[in-house]
MIDRENTI-532613 format. One record per residue (C-alpha): residue number from 1; x, y, z. Coordinates in pm, 1 decimal. Layout:
! MIDRENTI-532613
<node num="NUM" px="X" py="Y" pz="Z"/>
...
END
This chain:
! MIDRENTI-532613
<node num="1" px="-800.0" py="-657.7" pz="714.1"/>
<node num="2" px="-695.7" py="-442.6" pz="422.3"/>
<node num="3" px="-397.7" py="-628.8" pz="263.7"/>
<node num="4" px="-265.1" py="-563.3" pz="-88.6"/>
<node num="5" px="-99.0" py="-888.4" pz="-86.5"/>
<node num="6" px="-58.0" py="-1259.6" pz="-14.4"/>
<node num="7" px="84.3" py="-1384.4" pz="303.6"/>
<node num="8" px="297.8" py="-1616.5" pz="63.2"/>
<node num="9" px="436.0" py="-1264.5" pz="-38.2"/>
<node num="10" px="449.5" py="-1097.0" pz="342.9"/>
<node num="11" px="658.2" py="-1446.5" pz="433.2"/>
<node num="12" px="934.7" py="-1433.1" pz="79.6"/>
<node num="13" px="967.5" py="-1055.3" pz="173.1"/>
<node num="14" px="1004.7" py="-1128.9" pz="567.1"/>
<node num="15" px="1277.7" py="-1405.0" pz="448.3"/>
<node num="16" px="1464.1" py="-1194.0" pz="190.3"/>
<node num="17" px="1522.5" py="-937.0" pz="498.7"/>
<node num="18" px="1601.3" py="-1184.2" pz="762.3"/>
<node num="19" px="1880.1" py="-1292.2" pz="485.7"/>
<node num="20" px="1967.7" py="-923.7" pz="409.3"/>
<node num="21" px="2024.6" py="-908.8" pz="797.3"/>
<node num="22" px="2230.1" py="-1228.7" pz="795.2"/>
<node num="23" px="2449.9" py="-1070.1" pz="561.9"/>
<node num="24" px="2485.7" py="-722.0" pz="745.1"/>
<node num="25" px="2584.0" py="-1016.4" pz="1071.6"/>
<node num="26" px="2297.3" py="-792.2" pz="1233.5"/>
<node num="27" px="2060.1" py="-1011.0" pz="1479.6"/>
<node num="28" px="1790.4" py="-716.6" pz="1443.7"/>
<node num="29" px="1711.2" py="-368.5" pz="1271.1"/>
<node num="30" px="1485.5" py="-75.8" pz="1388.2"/>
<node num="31" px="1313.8" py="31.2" pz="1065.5"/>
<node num="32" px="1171.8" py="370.1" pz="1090.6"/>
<node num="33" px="1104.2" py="438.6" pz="744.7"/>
<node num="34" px="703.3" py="376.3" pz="702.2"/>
<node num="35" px="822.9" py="194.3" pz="318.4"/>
<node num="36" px="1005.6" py="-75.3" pz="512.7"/>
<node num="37" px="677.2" py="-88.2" pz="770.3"/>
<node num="38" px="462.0" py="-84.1" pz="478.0"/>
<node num="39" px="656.0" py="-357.6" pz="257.1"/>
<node num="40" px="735.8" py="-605.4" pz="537.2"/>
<node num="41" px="371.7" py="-679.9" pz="667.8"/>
<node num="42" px="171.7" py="-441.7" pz="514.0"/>
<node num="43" px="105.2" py="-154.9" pz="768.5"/>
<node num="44" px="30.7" py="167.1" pz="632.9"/>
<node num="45" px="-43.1" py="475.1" pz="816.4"/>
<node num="46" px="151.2" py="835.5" pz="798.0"/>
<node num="47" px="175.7" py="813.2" pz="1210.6"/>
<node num="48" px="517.1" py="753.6" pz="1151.8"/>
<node num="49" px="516.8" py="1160.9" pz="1182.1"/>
<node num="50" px="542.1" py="1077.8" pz="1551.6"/>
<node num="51" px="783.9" py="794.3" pz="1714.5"/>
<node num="52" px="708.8" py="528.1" pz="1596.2"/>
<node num="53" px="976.4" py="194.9" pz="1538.5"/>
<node num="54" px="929.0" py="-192.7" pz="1389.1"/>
<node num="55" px="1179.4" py="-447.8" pz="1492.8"/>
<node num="56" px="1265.9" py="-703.7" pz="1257.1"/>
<node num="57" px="1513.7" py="-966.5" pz="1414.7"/>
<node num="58" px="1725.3" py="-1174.8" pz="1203.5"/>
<node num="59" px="1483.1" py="-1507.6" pz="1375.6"/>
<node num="60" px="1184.4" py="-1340.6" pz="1160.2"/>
<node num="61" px="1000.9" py="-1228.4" pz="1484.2"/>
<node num="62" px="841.4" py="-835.9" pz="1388.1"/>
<node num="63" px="707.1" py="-603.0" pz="1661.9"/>
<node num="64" px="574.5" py="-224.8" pz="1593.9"/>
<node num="65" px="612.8" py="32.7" pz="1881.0"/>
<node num="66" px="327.4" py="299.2" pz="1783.3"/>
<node num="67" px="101.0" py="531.9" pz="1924.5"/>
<node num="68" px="-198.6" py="404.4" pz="2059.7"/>
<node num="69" px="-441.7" py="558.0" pz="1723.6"/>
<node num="70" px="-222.0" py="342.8" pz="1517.2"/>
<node num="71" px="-313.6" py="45.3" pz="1708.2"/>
<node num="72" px="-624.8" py="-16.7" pz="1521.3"/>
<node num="73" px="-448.2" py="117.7" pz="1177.8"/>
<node num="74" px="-223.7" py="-156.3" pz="1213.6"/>
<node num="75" px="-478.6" py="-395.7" pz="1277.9"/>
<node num="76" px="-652.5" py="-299.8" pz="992.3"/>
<node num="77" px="-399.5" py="-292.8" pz="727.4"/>
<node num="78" px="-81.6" py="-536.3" pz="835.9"/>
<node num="79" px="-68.5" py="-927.1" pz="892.8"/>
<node num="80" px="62.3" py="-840.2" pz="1255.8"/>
<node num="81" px="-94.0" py="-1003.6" pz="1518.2"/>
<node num="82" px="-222.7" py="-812.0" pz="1841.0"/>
<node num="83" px="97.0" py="-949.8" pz="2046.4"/>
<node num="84" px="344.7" py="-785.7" pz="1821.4"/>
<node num="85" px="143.7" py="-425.8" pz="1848.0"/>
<node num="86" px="284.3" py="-261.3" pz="2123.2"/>
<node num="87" px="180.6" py="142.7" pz="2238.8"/>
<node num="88" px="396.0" py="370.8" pz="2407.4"/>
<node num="89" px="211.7" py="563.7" pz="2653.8"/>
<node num="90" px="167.2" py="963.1" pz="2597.1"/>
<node num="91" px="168.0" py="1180.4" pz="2861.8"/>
<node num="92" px="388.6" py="1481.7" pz="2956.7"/>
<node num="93" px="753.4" py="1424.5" pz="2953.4"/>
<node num="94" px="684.2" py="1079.1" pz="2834.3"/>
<node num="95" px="1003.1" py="870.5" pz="2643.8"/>
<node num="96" px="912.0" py="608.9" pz="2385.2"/>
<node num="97" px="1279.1" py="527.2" pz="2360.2"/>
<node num="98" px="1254.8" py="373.5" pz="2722.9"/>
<node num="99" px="958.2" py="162.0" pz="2569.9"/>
<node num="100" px="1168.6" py="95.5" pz="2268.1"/>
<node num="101" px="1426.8" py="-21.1" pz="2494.5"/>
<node num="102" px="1227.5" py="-252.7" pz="2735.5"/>
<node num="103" px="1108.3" py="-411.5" pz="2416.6"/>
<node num="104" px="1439.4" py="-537.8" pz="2299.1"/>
<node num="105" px="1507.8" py="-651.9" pz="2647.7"/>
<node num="106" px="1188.0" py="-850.4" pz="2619.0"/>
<node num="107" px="1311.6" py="-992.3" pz="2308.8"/>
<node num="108" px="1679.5" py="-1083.6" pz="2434.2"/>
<node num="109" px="1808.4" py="-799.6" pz="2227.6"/>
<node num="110" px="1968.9" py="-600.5" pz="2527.8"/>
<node num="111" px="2325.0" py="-679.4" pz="2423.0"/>
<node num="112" px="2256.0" py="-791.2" pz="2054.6"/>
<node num="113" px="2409.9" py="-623.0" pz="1700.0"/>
<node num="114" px="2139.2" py="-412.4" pz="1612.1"/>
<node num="115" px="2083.1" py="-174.3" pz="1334.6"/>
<node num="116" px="1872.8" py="112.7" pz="1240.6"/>
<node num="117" px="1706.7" py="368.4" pz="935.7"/>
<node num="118" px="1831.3" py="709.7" pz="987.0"/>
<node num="119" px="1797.0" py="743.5" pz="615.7"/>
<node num="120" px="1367.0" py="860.1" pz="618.1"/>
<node num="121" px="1145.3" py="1057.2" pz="694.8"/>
<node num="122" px="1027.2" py="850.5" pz="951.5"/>
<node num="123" px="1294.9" py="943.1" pz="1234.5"/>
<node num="124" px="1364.5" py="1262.0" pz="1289.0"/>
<node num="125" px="1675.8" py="1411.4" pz="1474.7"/>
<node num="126" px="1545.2" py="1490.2" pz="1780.7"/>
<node num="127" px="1384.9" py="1142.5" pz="1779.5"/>
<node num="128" px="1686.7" py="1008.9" pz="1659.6"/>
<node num="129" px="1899.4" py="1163.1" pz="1908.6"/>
<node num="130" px="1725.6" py="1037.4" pz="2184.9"/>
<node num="131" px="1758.5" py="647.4" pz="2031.2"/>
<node num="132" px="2094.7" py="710.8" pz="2013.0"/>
<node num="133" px="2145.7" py="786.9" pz="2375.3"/>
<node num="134" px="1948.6" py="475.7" pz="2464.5"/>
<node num="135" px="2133.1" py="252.1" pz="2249.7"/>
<node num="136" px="2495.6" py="396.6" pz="2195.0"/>
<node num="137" px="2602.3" py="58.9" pz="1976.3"/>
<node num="138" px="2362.7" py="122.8" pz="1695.2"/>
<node num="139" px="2477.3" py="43.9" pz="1335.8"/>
<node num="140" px="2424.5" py="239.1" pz="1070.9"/>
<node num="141" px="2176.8" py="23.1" pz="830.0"/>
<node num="142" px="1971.3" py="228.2" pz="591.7"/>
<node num="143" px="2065.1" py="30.3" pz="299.8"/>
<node num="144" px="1956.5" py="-355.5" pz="474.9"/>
<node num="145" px="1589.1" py="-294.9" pz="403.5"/>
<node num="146" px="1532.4" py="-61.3" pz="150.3"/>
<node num="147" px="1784.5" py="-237.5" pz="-88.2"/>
<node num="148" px="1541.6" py="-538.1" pz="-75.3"/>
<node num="149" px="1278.9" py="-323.5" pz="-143.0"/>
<node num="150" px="1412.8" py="-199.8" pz="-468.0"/>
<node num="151" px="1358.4" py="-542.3" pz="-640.2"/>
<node num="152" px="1026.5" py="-573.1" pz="-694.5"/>
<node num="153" px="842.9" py="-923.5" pz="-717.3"/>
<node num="154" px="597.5" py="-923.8" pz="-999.8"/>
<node num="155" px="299.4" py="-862.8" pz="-769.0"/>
<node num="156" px="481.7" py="-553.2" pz="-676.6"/>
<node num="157" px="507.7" py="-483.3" pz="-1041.9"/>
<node num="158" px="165.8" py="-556.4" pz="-1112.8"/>
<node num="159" px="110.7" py="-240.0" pz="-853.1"/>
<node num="160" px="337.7" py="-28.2" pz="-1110.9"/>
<node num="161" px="135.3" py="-97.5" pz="-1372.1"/>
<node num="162" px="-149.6" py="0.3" pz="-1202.1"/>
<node num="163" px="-18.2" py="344.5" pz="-1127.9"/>
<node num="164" px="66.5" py="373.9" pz="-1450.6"/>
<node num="165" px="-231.3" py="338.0" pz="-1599.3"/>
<node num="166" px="-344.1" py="586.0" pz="-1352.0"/>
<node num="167" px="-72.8" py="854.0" pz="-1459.1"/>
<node num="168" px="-183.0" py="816.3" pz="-1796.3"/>
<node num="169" px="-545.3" py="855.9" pz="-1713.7"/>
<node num="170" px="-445.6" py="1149.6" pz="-1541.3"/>
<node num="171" px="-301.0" py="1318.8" pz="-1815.1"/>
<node num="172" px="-580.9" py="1244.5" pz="-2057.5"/>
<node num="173" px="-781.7" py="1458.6" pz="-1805.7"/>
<node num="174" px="-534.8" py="1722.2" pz="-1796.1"/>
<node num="175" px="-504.9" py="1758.7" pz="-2184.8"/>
<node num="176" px="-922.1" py="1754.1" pz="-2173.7"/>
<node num="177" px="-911.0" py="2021.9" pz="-1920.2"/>
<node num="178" px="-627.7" py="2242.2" pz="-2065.8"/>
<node num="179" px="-689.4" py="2544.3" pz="-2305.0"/>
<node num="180" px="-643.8" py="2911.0" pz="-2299.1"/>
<node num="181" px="-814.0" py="3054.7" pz="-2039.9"/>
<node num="182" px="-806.7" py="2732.9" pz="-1824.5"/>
<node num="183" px="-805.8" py="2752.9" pz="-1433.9"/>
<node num="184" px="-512.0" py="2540.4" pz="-1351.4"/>
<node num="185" px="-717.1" py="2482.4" pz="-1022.7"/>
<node num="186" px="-964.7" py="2288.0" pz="-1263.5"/>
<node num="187" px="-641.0" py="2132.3" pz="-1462.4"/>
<node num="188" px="-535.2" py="1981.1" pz="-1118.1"/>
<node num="189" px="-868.9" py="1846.5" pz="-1015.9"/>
<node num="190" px="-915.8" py="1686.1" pz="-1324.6"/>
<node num="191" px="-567.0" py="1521.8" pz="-1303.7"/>
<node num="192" px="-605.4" py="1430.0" pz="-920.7"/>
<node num="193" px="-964.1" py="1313.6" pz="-955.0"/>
<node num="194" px="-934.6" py="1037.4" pz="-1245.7"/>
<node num="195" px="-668.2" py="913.8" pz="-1030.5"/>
<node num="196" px="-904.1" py="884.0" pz="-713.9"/>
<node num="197" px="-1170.1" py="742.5" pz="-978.7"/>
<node num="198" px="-912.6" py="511.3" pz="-1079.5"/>
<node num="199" px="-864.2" py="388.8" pz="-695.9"/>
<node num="200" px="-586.4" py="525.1" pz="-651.4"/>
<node num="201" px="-428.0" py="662.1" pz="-378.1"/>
<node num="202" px="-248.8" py="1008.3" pz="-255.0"/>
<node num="203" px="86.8" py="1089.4" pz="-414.6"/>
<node num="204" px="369.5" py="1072.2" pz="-205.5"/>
<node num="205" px="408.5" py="1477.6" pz="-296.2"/>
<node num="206" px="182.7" py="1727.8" pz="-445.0"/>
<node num="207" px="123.1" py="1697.4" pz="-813.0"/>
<node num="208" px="366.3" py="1972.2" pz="-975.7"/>
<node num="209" px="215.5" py="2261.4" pz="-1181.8"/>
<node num="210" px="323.7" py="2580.5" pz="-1330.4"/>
<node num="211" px="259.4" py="2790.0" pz="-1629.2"/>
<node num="212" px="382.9" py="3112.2" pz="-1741.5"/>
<node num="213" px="739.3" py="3168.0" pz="-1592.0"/>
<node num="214" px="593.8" py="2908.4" pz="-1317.5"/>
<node num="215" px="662.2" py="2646.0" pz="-1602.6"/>
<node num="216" px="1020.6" py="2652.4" pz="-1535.9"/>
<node num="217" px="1004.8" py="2546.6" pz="-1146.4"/>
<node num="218" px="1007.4" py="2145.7" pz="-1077.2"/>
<node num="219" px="805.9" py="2212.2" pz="-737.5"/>
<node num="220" px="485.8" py="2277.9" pz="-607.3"/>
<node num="221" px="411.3" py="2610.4" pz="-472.5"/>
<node num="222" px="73.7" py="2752.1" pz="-376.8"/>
<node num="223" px="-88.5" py="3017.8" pz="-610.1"/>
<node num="224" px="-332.7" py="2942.6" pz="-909.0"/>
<node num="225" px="-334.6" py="3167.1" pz="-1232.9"/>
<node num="226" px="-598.8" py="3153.7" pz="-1580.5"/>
<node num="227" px="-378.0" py="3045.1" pz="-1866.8"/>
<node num="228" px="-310.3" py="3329.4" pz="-2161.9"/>
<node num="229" px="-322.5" py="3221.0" pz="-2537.0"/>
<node num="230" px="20.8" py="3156.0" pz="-2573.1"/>
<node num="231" px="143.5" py="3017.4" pz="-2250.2"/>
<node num="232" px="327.2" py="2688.4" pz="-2153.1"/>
<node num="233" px="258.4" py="2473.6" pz="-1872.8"/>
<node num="234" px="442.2" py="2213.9" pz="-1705.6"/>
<node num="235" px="317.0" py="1948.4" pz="-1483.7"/>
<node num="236" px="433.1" py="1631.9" pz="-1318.3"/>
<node num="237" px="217.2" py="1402.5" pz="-1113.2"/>
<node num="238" px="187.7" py="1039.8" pz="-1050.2"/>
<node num="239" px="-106.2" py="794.5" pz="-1029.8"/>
<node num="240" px="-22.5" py="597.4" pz="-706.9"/>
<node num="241" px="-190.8" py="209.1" pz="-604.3"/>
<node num="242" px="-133.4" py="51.8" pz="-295.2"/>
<node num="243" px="121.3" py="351.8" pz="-220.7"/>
<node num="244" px="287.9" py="237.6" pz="-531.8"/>
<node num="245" px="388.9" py="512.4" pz="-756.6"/>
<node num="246" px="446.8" py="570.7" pz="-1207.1"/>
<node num="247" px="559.9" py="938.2" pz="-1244.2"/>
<node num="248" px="521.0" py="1123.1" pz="-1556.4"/>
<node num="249" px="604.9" py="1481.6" pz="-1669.7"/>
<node num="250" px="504.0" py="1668.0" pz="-1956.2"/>
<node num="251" px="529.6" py="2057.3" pz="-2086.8"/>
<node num="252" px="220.0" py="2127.2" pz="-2291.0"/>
<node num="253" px="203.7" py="2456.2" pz="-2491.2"/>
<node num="254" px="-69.5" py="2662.9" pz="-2540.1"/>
<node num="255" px="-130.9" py="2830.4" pz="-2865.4"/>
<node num="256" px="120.6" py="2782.7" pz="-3141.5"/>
<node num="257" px="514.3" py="2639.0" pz="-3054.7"/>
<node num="258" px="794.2" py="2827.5" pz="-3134.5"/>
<node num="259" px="1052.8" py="2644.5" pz="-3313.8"/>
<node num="260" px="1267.9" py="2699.6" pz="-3018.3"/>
<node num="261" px="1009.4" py="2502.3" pz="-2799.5"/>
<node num="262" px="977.7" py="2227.0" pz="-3089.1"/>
<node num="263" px="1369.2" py="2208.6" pz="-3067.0"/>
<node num="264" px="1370.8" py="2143.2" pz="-2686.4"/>
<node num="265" px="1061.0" py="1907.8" pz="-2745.6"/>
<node num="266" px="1284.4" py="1730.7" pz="-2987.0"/>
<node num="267" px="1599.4" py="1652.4" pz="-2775.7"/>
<node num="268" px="1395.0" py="1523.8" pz="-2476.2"/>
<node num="269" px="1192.7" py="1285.3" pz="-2649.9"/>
<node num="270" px="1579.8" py="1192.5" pz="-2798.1"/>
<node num="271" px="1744.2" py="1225.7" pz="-2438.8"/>
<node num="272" px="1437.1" py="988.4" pz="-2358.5"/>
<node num="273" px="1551.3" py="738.8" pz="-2578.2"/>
<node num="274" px="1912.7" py="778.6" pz="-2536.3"/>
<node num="275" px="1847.4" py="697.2" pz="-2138.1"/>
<node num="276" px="1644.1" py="384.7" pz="-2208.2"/>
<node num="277" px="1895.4" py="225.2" pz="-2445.7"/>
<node num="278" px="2107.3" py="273.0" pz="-2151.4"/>
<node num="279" px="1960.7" py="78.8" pz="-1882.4"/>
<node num="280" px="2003.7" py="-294.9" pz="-1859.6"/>
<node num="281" px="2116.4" py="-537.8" pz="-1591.1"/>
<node num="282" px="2460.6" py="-450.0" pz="-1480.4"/>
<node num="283" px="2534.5" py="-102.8" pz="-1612.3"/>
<node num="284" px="2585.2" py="181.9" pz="-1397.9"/>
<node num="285" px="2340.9" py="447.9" pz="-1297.9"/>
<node num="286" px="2585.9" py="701.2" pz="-1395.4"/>
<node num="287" px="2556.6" py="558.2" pz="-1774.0"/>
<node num="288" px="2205.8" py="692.9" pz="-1783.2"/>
<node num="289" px="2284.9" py="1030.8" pz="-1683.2"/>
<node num="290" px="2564.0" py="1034.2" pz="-1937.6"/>
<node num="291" px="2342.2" py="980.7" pz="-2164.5"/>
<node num="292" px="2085.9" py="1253.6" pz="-2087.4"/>
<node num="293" px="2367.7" py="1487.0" pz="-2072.3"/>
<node num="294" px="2520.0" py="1465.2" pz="-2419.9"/>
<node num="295" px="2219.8" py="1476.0" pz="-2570.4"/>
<node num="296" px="2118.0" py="1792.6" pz="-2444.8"/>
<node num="297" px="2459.8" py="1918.0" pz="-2483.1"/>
<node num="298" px="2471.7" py="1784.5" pz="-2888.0"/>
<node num="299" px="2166.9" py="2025.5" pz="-2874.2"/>
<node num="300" px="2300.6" py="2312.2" pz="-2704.2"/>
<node num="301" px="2108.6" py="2276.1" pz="-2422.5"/>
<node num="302" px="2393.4" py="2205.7" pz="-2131.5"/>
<node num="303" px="2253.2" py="2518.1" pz="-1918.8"/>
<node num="304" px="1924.3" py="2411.3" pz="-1958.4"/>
<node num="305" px="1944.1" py="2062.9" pz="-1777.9"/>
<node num="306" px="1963.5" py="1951.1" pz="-1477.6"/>
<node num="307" px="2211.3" py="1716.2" pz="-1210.0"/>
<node num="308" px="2005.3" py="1440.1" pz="-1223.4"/>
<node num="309" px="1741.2" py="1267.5" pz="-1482.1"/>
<node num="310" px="1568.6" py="1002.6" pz="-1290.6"/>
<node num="311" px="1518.4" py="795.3" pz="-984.7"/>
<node num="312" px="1339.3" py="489.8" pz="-832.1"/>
<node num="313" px="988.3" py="449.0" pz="-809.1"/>
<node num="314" px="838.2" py="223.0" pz="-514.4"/>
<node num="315" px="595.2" py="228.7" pz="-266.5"/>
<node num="316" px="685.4" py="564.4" pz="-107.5"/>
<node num="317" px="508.1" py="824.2" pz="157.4"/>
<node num="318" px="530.5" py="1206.7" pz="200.6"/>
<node num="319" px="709.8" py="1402.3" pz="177.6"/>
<node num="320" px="848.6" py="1277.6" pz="-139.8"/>
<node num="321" px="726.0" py="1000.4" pz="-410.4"/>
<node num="322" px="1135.0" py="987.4" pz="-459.1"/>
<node num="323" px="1265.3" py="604.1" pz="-387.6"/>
<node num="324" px="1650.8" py="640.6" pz="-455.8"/>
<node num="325" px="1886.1" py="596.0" pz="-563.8"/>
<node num="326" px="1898.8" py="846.8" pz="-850.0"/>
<node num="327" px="2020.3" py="902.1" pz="-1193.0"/>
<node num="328" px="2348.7" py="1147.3" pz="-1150.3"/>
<node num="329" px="2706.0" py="1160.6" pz="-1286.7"/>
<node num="330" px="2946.0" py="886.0" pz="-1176.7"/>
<node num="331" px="2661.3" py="702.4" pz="-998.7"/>
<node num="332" px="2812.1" py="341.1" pz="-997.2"/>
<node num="333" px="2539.1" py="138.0" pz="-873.7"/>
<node num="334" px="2409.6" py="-142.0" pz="-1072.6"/>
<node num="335" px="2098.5" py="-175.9" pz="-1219.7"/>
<node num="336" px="1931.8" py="-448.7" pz="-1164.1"/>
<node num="337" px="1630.6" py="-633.4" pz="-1363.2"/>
<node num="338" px="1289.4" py="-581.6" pz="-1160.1"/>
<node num="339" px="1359.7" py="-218.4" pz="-1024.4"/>
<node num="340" px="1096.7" py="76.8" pz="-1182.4"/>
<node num="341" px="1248.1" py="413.3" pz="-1268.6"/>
<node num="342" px="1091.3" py="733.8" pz="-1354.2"/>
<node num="343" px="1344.6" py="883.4" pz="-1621.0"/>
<node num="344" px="1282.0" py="1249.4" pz="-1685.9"/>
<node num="345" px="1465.6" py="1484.0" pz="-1918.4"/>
<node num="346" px="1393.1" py="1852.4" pz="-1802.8"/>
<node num="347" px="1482.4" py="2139.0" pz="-2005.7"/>
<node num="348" px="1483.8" py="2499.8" pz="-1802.8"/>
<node num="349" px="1614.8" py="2789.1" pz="-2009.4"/>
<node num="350" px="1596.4" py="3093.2" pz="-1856.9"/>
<node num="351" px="1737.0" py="3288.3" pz="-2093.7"/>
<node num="352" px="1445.1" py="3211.8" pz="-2329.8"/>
<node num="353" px="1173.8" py="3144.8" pz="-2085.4"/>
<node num="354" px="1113.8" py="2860.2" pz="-2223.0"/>
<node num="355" px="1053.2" py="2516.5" pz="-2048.2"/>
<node num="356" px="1054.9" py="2150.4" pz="-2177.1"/>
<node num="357" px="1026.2" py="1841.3" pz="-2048.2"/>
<node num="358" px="910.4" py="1455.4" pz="-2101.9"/>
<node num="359" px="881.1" py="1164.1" pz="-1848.9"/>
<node num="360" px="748.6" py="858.8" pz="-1721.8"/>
<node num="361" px="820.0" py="550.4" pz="-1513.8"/>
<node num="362" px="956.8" py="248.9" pz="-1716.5"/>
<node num="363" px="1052.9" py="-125.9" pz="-1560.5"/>
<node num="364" px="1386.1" py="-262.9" pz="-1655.6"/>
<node num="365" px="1378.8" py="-621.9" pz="-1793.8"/>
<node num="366" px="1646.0" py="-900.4" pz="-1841.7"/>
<node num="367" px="1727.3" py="-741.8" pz="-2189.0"/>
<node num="368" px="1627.1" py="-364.9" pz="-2100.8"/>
<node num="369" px="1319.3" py="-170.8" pz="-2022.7"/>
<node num="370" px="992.5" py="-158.8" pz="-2080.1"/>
<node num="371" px="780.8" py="126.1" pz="-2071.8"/>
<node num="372" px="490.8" py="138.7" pz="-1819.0"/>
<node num="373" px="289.9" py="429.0" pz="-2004.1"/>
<node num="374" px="97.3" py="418.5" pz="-2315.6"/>
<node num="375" px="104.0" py="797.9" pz="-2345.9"/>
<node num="376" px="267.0" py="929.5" pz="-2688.5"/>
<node num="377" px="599.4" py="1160.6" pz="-2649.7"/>
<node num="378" px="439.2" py="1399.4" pz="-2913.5"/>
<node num="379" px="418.3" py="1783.9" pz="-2855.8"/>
<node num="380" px="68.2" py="1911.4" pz="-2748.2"/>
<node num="381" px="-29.1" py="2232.4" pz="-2884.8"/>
<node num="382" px="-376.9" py="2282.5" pz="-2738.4"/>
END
């Protein structure tokens, strides 16, 4: 088997959601979300494009309904045992919520409180639809798992760190690679290959790369372009370990900065700061964006930002490495010691043209944060 962790982990995490169900006076969840698969025994695979359902009841017992070329995946990777692997069959008009439901009948679930993800990736509406009509009673349960998840134990953490290190590897290729006349085809190879080298893993999204007026978009598109002597280029990327994930972000300039772009340099490294004084055990969210925000707006720079400055790193798959909840205004949920954030403070004026921004993942502590990359905040002229 491939496991990332102890079984002494597999059974704390197993109890923690058994309690979290207790709580929720649920006697079983269907987690479709491939994190929850993924944290509570290990399984990883990206079948969960296709129906695909673990049961967790509150007694501890876990089955997976997959596809039969996840059978061996799960095998492979998860501490389940071959009884608790069960495959729908596929053929033509086939229904995998019938299976789903002679499962739970098998378990004594038939009449039970269950809940259910609808919050992922991993069910989508037409499958979810069709759960729905099978089991009208469902309860609405997103939050049962995935808040567990957000805590992470310090062998999670030492998975953070590991991406980190990877991130920041990854940028000492890109600023090796970048220079006027660069191929940002090269600049992303670089970047994606010391991760790989590192053994790391895919991204949960596409590393992010633009130059030019491309600089000021915060997604991937498709299209590579040379880089001019004066030109700007903004990437974000993270170095992911055992699906664990460390954002950064950075705007490197090429040639000379103007003092416009050393100005917007300036008030993220400050906005930066101003967000990690602001997380600690017990605060809201929201405080964190409210601190981004009048930064940039003691600046000048209140059309230049955006809604949100952050969000919560995990073990995440496509189609995004985002693990809410996020950084936004009036967001009143707690933080909590032993969650990883990736704070970033993007600057987007396109009045100038100019773009600006500065990020990376940090772990808050009993007494604050602590940063998880030893990359400098400086400005790169290269």
């Amino acid at each position: 088997m491939s496991l990332h962790f102890t079984a002494e982990e597999f059974t704390t995490r197993r109890e923690q959601a058994c309690a979290a169900l207790r709580r929720a006076n649920l006697d079983a969840i269907l987690l479709f979300a491939p994190e929850s698969h993924l944290w509570l025994t290990g399984y990883d695979t990206f079948g969960f494009a296709m129906f695909q359902c673990m049961v967790l009841g509150a007694d501890g017992r876990i089955d997976l309904l997959t596809r039969a070329p996840d059978q061996r995946q799960a095998q492979h990777t998860s501490i389940l045992e071959d009884d608790q692997i069960h495959i729908w069959p596929e053929f033509e008009g086939a229904q995998p919520q019938k299976d789903l439901v002679a499962l739970l009948a098998d378990r004594g679930l038939s009449n039970a409180r269950i809940g259910w993800e609808t919050q992922t990736a991993g069910l989508t509406m037409w499958n979810g639809q069709r759960v729905r009509d099978a089991f009208p009673n469902l309860i609405e349960a997103s939050d049962v798992v995935r808040h567990c998840r957000r805590l992470k134990s310090p062998a999670e953490i030492d998975m953070h760190r590991r991406a980190a290190a990877l991130s920041d590897d990854a940028l000492d290729a890109a600023l090796k690679t970048t220079h006027a006349g660069a191929f940002e085809g090269d600049i992303l190879s670089a970047m994606q290959g010391a991760v790989f080298e590192g053994g790391g893993d895919y991204a949960g999204n596409e590393f992010i790369i633009g130059s030019g007026p491309g600089a000021l978009l915060c997604r991937y598109y498709s299209g590579r372009r040379h880089l001019d002597t004066s030109d700007q280029i903004t990437l974000e990327w993270s170095g992911a370990y055992a699906r664990y994930h460390a954002a950064m972000m950075r705007t490197l300039i090429i040639g000379p900065a103007s003092d416009v772009q050393k100005r917007m340099h300036a008030a993220t490294v400050e906005a930066l700061s101003a967000c990690e004084a602001a997380i600690r055990p017990g605060a809201p969210m929201g405080d964190v964006f409210d601190a981004h925000a009048r930064v940039f707006d003691a600046y000048g720079f209140h059309d230049a930002r955006l809604q949100a400055c952050g969000y919560g790193m995990g073990a995440v798959y496509n189609p995004i490495w985002v693990d809410f909840p996020m950084f936004y205004e009036g967001n009143p949920l707690p933080i909590e010691a032993g969650q990883v954030f990736f704070l970033h403070m993007i600057l987007m004026d396109s009045d100038s043209g100019y773009a600006m921004c500065n990020g990376h993942s940090v772990l808050v502590t009993e007494t604050g944060v602590e940063r998880l990359s030893r990359s400098p905040l400086d400005l790169v002229s290269l």
